[in-house]
C-alpha positions in Angstrom: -31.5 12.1 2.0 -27.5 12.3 2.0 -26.3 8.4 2.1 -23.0 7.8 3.6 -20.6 4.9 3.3 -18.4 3.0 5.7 -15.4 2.7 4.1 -12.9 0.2 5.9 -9.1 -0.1 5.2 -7.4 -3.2 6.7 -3.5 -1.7 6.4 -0.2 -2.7 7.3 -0.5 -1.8 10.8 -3.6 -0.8 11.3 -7.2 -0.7 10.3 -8.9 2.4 9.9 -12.7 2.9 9.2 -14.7 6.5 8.0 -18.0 6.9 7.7 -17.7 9.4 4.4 -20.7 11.1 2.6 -21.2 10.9 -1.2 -20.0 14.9 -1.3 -16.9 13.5 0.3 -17.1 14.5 4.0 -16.1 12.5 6.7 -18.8 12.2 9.6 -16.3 10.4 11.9 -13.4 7.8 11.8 -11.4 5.5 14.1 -8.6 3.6 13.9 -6.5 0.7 15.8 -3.2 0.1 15.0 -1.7 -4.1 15.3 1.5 -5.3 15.1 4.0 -7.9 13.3 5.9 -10.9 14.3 9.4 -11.7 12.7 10.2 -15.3 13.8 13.1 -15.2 11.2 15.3 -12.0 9.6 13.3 -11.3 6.8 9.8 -13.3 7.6 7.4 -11.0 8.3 3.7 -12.7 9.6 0.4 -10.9 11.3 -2.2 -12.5 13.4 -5.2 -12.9 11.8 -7.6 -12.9 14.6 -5.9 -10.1 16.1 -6.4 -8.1 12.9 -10.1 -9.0 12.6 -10.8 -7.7 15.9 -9.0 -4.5 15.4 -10.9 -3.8 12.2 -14.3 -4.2 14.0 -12.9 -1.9 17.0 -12.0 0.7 14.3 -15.1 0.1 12.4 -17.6 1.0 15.7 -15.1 4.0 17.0 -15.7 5.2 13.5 -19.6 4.8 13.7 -20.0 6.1 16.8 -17.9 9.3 15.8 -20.5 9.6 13.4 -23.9 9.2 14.8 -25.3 8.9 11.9 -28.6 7.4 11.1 -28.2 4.0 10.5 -30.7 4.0 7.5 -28.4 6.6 5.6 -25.5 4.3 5.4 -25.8 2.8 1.8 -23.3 -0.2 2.3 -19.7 -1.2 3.5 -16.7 -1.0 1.6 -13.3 -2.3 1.9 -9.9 -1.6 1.2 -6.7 -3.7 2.3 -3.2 -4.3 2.2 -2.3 -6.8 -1.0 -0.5 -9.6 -1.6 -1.2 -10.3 2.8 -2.6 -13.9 2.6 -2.8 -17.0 4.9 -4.1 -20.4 4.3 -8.0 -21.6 5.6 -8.8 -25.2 6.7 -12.3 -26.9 5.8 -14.1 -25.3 9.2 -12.6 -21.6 7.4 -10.6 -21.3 10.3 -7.0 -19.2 9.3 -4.6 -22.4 10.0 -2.4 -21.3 13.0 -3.8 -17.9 12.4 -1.3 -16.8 10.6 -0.8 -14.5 8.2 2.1 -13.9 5.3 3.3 -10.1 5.4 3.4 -8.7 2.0 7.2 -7.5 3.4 8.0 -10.4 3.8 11.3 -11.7 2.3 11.7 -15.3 3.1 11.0 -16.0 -0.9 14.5 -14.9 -1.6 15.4 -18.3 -1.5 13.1 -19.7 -3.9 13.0 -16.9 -6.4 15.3 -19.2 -8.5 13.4 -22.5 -8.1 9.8 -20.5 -9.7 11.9 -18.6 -12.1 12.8 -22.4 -13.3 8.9 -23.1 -13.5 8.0 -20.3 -15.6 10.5 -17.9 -17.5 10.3 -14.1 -15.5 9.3 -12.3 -18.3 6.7 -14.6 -19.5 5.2 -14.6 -15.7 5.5 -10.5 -15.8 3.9 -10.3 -19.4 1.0 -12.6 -18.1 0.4 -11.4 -14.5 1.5 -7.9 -14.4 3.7 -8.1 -11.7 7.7 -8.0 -11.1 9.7 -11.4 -10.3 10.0 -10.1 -6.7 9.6 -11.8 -3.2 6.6 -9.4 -1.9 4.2 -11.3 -3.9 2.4 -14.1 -2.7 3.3 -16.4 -5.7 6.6 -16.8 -4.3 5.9 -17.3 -1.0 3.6 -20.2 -1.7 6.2 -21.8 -3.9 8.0 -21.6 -0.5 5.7 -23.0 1.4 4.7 -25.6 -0.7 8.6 -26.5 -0.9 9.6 -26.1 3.4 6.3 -26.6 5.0 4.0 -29.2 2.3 1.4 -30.1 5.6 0.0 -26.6 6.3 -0.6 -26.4 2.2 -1.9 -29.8 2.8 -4.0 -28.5 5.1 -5.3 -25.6 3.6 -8.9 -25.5 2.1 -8.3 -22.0 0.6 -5.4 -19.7 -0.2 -7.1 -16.7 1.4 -6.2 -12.6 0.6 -6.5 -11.1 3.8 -9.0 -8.2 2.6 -11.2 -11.5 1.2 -11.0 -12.4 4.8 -12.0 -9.8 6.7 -15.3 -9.3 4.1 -16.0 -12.8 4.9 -16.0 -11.8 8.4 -18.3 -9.3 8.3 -20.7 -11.1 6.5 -19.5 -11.7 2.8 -22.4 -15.0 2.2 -19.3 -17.6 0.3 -15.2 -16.7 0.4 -14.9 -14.6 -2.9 -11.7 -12.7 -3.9 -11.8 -9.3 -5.1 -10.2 -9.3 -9.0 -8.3 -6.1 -8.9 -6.6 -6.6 -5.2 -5.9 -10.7 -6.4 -3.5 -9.3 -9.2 -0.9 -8.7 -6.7 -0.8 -12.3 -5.7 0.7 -12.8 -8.9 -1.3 -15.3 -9.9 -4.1 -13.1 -12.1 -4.1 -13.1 -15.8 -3.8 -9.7 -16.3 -5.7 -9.7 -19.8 -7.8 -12.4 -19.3 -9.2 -10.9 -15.7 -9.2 -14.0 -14.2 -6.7 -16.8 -12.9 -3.9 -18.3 -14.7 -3.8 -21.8 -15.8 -0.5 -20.9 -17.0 1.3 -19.9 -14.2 -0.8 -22.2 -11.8 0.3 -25.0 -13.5 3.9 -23.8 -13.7 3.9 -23.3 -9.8 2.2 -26.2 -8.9 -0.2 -24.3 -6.9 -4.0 -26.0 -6.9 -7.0 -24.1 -8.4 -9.3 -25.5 -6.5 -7.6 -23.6 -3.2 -8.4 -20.2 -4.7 -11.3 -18.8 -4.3 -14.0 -17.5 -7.1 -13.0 -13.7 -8.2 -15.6 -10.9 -8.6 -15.3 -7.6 -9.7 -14.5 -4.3 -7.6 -17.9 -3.0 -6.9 -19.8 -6.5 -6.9 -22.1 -6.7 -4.0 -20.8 -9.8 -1.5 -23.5 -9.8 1.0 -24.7 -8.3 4.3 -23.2 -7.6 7.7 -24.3 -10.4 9.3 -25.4 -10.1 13.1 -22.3 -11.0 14.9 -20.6 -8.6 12.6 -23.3 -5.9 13.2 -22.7 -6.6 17.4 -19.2 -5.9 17.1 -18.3 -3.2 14.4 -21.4 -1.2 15.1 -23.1 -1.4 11.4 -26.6 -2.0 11.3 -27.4 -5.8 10.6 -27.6 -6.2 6.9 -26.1 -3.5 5.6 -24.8 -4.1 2.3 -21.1 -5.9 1.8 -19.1 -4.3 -1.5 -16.0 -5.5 -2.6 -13.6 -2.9 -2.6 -10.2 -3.0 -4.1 -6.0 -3.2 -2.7 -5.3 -0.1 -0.3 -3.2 1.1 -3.5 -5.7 1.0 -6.0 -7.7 2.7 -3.6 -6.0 5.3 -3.1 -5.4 6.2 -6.8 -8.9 6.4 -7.1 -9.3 8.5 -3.7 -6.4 10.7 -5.4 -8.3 11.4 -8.2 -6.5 9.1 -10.8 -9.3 7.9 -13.3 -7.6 9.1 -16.8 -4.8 8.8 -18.8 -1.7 10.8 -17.8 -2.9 11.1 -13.5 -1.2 10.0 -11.0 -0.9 10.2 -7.0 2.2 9.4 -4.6 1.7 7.7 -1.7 3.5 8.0 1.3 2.7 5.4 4.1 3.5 2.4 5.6 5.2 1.8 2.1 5.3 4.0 -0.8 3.5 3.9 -4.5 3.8 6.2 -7.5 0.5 5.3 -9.2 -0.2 6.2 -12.9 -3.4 5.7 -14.9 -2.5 4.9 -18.6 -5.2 4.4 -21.5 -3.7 0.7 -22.3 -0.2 -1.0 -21.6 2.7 -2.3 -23.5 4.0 -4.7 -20.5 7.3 -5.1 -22.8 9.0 -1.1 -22.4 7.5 -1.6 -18.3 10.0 -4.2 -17.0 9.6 -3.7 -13.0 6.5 -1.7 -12.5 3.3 -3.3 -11.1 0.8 -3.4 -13.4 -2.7 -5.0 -11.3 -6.2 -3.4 -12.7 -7.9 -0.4 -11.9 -11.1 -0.3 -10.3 -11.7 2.8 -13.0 -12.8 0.4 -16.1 -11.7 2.0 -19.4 -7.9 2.7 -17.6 -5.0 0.5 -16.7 -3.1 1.1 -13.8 1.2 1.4 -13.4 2.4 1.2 -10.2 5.7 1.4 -8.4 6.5 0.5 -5.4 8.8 1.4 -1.8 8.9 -1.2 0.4 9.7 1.1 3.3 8.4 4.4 2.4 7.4 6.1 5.6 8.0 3.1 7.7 11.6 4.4 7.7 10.7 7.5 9.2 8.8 5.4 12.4 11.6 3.6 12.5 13.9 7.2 12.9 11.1 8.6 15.4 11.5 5.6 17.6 16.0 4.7 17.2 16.8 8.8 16.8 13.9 10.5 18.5 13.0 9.3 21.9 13.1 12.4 23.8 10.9 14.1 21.3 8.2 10.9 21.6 8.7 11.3 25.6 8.2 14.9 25.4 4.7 14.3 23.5 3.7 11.4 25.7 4.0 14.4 28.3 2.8 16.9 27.0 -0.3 15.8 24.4 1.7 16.7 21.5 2.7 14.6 18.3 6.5 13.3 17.9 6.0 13.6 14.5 5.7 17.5 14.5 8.4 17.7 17.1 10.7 15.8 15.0 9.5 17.7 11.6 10.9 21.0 14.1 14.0 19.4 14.0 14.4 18.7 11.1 12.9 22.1 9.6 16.7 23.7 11.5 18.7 21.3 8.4 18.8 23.0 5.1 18.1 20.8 1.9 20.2 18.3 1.6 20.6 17.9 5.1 24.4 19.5 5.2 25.4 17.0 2.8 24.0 13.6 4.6 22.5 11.2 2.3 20.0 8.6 4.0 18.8 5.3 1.6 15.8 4.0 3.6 15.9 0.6 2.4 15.1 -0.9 6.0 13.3 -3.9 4.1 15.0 -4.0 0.9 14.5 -1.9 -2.2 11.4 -1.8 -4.8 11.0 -0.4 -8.0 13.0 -0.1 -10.4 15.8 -2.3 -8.7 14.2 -5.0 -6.9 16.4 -5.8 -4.6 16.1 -8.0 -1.4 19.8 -7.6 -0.5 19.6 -3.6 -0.2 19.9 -2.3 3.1 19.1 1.0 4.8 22.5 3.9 5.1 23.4 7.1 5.9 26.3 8.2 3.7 28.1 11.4 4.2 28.5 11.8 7.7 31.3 14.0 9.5 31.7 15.1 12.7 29.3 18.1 12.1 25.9 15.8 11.4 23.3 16.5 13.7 20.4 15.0 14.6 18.7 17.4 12.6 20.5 16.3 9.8 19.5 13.0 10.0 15.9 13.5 10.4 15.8 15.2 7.5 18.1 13.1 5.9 15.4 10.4 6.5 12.2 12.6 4.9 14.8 13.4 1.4 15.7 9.8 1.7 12.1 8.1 1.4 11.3 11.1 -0.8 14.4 10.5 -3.2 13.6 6.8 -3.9 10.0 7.9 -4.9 12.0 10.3 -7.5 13.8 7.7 -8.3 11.2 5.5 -9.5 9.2 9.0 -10.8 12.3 9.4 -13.1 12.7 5.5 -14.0 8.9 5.6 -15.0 9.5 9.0 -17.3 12.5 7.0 -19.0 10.1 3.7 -19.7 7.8 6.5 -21.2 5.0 6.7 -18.8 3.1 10.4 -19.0 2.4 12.0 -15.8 0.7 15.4 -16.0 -1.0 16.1 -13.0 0.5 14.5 -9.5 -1.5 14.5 -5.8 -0.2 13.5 -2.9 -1.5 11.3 0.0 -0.7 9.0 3.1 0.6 9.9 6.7 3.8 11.3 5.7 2.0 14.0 3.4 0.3 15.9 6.9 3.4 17.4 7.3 4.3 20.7 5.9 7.9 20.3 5.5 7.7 16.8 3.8 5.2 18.4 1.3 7.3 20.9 -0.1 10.2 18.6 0.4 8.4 16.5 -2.7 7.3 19.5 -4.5 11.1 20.4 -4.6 12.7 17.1 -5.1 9.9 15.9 -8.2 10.3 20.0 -9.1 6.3 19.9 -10.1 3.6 21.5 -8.4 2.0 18.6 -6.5 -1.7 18.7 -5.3 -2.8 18.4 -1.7 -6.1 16.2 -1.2 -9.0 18.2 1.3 -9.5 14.4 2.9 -5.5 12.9 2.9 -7.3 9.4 3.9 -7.1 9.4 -0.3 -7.4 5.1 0.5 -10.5 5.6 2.4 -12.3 8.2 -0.3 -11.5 6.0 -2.7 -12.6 2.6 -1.1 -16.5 4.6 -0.1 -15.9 5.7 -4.1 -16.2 1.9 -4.8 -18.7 1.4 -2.4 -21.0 4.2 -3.9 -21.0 3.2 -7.1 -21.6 -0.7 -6.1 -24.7 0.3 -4.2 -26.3 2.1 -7.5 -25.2 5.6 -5.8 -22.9 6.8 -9.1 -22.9 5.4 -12.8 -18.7 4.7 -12.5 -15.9 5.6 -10.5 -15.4 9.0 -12.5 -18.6 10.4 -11.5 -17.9 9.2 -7.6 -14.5 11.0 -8.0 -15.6 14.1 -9.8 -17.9 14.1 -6.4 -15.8 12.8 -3.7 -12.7 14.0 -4.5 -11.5 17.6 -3.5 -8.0 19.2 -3.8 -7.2 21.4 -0.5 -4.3 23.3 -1.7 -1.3 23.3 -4.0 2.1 23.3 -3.1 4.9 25.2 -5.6 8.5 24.0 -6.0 10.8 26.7 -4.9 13.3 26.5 -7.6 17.0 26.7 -5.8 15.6 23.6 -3.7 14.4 21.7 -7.1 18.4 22.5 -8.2 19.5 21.3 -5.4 17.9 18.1 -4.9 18.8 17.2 -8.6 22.4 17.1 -7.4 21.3 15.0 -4.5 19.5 12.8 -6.1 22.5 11.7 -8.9 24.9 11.1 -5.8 21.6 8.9 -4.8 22.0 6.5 -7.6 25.7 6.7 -7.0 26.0 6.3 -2.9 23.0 2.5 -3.7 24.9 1.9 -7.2 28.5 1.4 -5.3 26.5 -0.9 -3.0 24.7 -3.2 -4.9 25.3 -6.4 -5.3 28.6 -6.9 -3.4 28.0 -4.4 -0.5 24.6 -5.2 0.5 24.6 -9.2 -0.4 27.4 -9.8 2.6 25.9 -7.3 4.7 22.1 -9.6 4.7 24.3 -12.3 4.8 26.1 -11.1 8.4 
């Protein structure tokens, strides 16, 4: 009998479920997109119940596409956006139901004030993970500095993946090992939680919850669960991993020398590495793999393709009213557009940090800009200006990786922005490697049911679930004269964001 597994991704803003057989087909998905509060520049907080809800709407659009039998689904799996966490009282009840965004900057202040607790490259060395604001260590140092009652408060520091399992049935609050990392608060060799840094931070033990592994079962779907996502009552609960990890293993990254970009709501170059010297790998996230016997190098956009919503809805509003009228996407309207500018977009340079730069400069100050423009730009120009934009910061940190001594041999690509044909030969060119195209782009969702699979006894390890989930549709070739071309670009790149730094962009987030 073919088994199939729900696999459930709780993103940035949206959740999406598949129901995805163990050859790798999908039987039917859904998907409902939420939103984000800013009460402050640079806060950036979710609602938790509206999330919760969305995810079990997604979940039963994605079952019902299906019609499958219910006794060939083998379990639930989950995949979610990391370092998203919010605070539980003693009746588990998320305390004003809010959630801390992952984008969320309001850490900048108190990056100092931790980096007095506990030296930066002691904290990287131990936890894997850069001295930035995105991760939720800083945020609770802030919050246990300018709001002490709802910390008070809290019975749990809760991940928001942990959460949503625990909604759908998870028996006790557990947090999944490989997805806590990026909390910052994981010893990274010691797979577990760090006295160190815990004590350093001031941040209470007894508020986190017990980890388990990726894979571990965590219960059932329990009946109100079952009522509103539309999985049978009982159905097995699997912890599943971070939406990155995820979608390194969906990629097909489960060896030394792989890796997978990820274009999305934010962007990660993800490469498997047999072991790691965290001392030549200043900057690059480091969490575990859910593939035992690899570690796991990540770096990380904060905007990524979010910079290109943002561009459909400021630049492109006739093309989205032209596709509310007529059925069609923006997306592929604005991709015609932009298809009419040649590479390098006549000589406009976009840097797409909307929400501050990632890897490899870390930077909360940075700030989005289009540099080169003349009276000649068109708004052709600047939509493609936007796709080499996102696409040169991911060379960016492709190069920076290369010069820390990271091997990449094989490269795949996934998220949104990868559907489209121009953007996929736009990376081909710019990383001037022939880049590989999954059959299933959902690479988060594959690898998630991957997890799944193997934690209900369907595959021995995550290689075997890739070697049989995991399909390449096509490749894509560099056409050389681009590659040339977006070398150039990408040195007046570094230039246009190196003249900016600091100075530039500190009194322009200060305006």
């Amino acid at each position: 009998m073919e088994h199939y597994i729900a696999a459930i991704d709780v993103g940035t803003t949206g959740a999406k479920a598949m129901i995805i057989g163990t050859d790798g087909s999908v039987a039917g998905q859904g998907y409902r997109e939420y939103g984000a509060a800013y009460p402050r520049p640079g806060w950036v907080e979710q609602d938790s119940e509206e999330i919760v809800e969305k995810t079990f709407d997604a979940c039963r659009r994605a079952v019902e596409a299906a019609a499958v039998d219910p006794s060939q689904l083998a379990c639930a799996s989950f995949s979610c956006q990391r370092s998203t966490f919010g605070f539980l009282d003693d009746e588990m009840r998320m305390i004003d139901r809010r959630l801390y965004g992952w984008q969320d900057q309001r850490a900048a202040e108190t990056i100092d004030e931790t980096a007095g607790r506990i030296d930066p490259g002691e904290l990287y060395r131990i936890s894997g993970m850069p001295v930035s604001p995105p991760f939720a260590i800083h945020k609770l140092v802030w919050v246990l500095k300018n709001d002490p009652d709802t910390y008070r408060r809290a019975r749990w520091i809760v991940h928001l993946g942990d959460y949503v399992s625990y909604r759908f049935g998870a028996g006790e609050l557990r947090a999944e090992l490989t997805a806590a990392c990026t909390l910052g608060l994981v010893d990274f060799a010691a797979r577990g939680w760090s006295d160190r840094i815990l004590t350093a931070t001031g941040i209470d033990r007894a508020k986190l919850p017990p980890l388990v592994e990726s894979g571990a079962r965590i219960g059932s779907v329990s009946a109100a669960a079952a009522a509103r996502s539309g999985l049978p009552e009982g159905l097995p609960l699997i912890a599943g991993s971070g939406d990155q990890q995820c979608a390194a293993i969906g990629a097909g990254v489960v060896s030394d020398g792989m890796a997978s970009l990820t274009l999305g709501t934010s962007g990660f170059l993800v490469a498997g590495a047999r072991s790691l010297d965290l001392s030549k790998t200043a900057g690059l996230m480091a969490p575990l793999s859910p593939a035992f016997g690899i570690c796991e190098l990540e770096a990380n956009q904060l905007g990524a393709a979010s910079a290109y919503r943002w561009a459909r809805d400021v630049l492109a509003e006739a093309e989205c009213a032209h596709a509310e009228d007529t059925g069609t996407d923006a997306y592929r309207l604005m991709d015609i557009r932009a298809e009419q500018s040649p590479p390098g977009s006549n000589g406009v340079v976009f840097l797409p940090h909307l929400t501050g730069s990632g890897y490899p400069n870390w930077d909360p100050d940075a700030r989005g800009v289009f540099a080169g423009l003349t009276f000649s730009s068109t708004k052709n120009d600047l939509l493609r200006a936007v796709m080499e934009g996102i696409t040169l910061e991911a060379k960016d940190m492709y190069e920076t990786m290369r010069e820390s001594g990271v091997s990449i041999r094989s490269l795949a690509i996934t998220g949104g922005a990868t559907k489209s044909r121009l953007w996929r030969q736009i990376i081909a060119d710019m990383f001037a490697t022939e880049v590989k195209v999954l059959a299933v782009a959902d690479a988060t969702l594959v690898g998630a049911a991957i997890i799944g699979a193997v934690g209900a006894g369907l595959f021995d390890d995550v290689r075997e679930g890739a070697r049989e989930m995991v399909h390449i549709s096509h490749t894509v070739p560099p056409i050389p004269e681009n590659a040339e071309t977006y070398r150039r670009l990408h040195r007046v790149y570094r230039e246009v964001y190196a003249s900016l730094r600091g100075g530039a962009f500190r009194q322009l987030s200060s305006l």
